[in-house]
N, C-alpha and C positions, 0 to 999 in steps of 0.2 A: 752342737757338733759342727766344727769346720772341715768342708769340701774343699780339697787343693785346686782340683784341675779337673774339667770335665772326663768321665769314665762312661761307660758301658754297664749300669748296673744291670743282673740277669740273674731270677732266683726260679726256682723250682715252687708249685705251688703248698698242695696238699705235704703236711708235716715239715715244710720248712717255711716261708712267711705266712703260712697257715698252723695256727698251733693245734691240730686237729687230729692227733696221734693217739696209742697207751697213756702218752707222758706228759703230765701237765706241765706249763707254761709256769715260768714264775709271775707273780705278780706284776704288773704294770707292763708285762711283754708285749700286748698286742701295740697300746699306745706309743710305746716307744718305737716300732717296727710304724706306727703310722707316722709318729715325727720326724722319722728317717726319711719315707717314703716322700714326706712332704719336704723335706730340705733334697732331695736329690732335685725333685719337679722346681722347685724354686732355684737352684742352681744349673740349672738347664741339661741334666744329664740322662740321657735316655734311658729310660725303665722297659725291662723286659720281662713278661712271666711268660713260664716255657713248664708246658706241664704236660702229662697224659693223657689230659681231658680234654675233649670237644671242644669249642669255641662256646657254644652257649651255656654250658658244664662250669666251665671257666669264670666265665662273666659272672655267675649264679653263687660262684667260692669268694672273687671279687666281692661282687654287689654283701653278701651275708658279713664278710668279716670288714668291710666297710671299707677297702682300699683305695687308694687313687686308681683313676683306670691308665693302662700304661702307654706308652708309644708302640710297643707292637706287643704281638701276642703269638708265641711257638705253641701249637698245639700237637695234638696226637702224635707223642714221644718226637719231634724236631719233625714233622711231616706236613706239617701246614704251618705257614707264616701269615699272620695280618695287622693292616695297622691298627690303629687305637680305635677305629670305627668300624671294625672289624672285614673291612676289604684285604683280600685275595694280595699278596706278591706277585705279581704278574713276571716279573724275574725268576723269582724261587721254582714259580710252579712252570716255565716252561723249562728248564732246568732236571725237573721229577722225570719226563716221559709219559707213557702213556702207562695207565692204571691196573693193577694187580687183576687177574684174573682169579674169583672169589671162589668160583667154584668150582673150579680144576684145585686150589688150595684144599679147600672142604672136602674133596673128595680124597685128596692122599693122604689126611689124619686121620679117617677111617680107621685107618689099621692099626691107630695106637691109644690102646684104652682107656678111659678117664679124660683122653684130652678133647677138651669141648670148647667149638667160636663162643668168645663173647658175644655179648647182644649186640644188634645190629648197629647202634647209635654209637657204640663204643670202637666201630669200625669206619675207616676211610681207604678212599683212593689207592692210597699209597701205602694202609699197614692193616695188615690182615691179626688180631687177636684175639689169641687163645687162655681158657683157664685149665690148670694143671691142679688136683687136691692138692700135693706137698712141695716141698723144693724137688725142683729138678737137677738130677745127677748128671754129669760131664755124659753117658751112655747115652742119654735120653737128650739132649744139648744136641749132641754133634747127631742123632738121628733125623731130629726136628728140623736140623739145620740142614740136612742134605735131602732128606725129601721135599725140600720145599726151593732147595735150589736146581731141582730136575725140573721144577715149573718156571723158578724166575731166578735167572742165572744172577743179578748181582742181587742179590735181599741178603738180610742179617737180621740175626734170632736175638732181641735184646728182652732179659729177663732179669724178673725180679721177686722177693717173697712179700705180700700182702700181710700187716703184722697183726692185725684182728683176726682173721681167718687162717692164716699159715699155709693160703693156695700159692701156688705161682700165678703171676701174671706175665702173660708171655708175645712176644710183643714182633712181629713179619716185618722190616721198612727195606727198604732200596739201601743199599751201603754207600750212597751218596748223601743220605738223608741221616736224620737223628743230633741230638739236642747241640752235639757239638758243631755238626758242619752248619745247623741253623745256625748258631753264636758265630762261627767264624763266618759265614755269609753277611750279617749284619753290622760285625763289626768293619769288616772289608767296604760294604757299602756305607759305613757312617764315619769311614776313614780314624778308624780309632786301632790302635796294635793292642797287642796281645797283653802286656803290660800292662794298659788302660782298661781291660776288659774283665767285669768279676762277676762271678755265676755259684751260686749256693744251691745244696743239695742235702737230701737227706737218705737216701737209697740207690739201689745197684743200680737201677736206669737214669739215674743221674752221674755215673761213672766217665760216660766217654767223654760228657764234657768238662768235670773235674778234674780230669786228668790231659784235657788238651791242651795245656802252656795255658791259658789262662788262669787269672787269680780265683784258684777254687776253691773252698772251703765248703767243710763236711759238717752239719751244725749237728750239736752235742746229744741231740737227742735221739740220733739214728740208731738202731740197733748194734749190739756188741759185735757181729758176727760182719755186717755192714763198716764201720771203723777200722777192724784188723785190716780186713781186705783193703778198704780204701787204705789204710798204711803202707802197705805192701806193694799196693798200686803206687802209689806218690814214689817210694821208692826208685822203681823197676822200670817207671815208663819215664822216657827222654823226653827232655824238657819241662817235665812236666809241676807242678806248683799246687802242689794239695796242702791246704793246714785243716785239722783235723779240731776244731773250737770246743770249748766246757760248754759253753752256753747255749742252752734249749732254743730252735724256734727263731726270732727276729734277735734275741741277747746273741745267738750263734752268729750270725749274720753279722752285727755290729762288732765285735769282737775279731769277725774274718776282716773286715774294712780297716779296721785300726791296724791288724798284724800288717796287711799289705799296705799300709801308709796312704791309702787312699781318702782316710777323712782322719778327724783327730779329735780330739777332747775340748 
């Protein structure tokens, strides 16, 4: 596979270059998603993984599925940024403000049933989350979303369904924060445009950055309900550069690179 010109590669972990979903992988997928991984770091182009999970959560999905470890790491839904050795953005985080107040949060969900914090590990600083038993309706969305902004005036409710369990996972950050404005932060500080920039996903909380001008691709193994939307998104939102891939997993991914002309055959 030939690299044109240094990019910004940036992939979501769990279910997109983790084949770790319902849907199996095709044969040979993980290897190939590692020769990639390896011809990007051999062509000098910064790898990002930007995921949900914790920093040591993270490294542990890394470490298991044997990947290169990357130039930086977006953690808990775009709310922490570190580089390859896992040190703090001293930029990003002064940036954030000062830290959520957890239990004035805890205390106004009280009042709506079923909704229960995540475990405490699965919490930071800057995002307060909840699990819901099923998908959450627009009723329940814009509820969640104003009681929790009589506590912290700029936050934003990013949600998503969990495809083994069919809970919500539901997600408190700063509307400064989350996977996209990590990606535009980074790209801005490694002097790369939007253009140069590509970020793969495979679910709703990978939406804001899939749909933010960069090169975003939805890999083939997302859920059907997940695709329409992301179609519709691609659509509707300005400027925005969604291609919607057949192929599962890392084949999703390489498939996104080649649409956007960013490596080749």
């Amino acid at each position: 596979m030939r690299i044109f010109d240094t990019f910004l590669f940036a992939s979501d972990m769990d279910g997109t270059l983790l084949p770790n979903s319902t849907r199996g992988a095709a044969a040979g997928c993980l290897e190939r998603t590692h020769r990639l991984l390896q011809q990007l770091k051999e062509a000098a182009c910064p790898i990002v993984y930007i995921t949900g999970r914790y920093l040591s959560l993270a490294r542990e999905g890394q470490q298991t599925f044997k990947l290169p470890k990357p130039d930086y790491w977006v953690c808990n839904v775009g709310t922490e940024i570190y580089d390859s050795e896992g040190r703090p953005d001293a930029g990003w985080e002064k940036m954030l403000g000062p830290a959520f107040d957890r239990q004035k949060l805890l205390n106004t969900f009280k009042t709506i049933p079923s909704l229960v914090p995540q475990e405490d590990e699965k919490q930071g600083p800057h995002k307060f989350s909840l699990y819901y038993p099923k998908p959450v309706d627009h009723t329940l969305y814009t509820r969640i979303s104003t009681q929790a902004k009589e506590i912290v005036d700029n936050i934003h409710l990013v949600s998503s369904v969990e495809e083994l369990s069919g809970q919500s996972l539901l997600d408190l950050i700063p509307t400064t924060t989350g996977k996209a404005a990590a990606l535009h932060y980074l790209s801005t500080k490694l002097g790369l445009p939007e253009d140069r920039v590509f970020f793969s996903g495979d679910s709703g909380n990978d939406f804001d950055a899939l749909t933010s001008g960069v090169c975003g691709t939805l890999v083939g193994n997302a859920p059907e309900p997940v695709r329409e939307q992301a179609r519709s998104l691609g659509q509707n939102t300005v400027n925005s550069r969604l291609f919607v891939s057949r192929g599962y997993y890392g084949d999703g991914i390489i498939e996104g690179l080649l649409v956007y002309g960013l490596v080749g055959q």
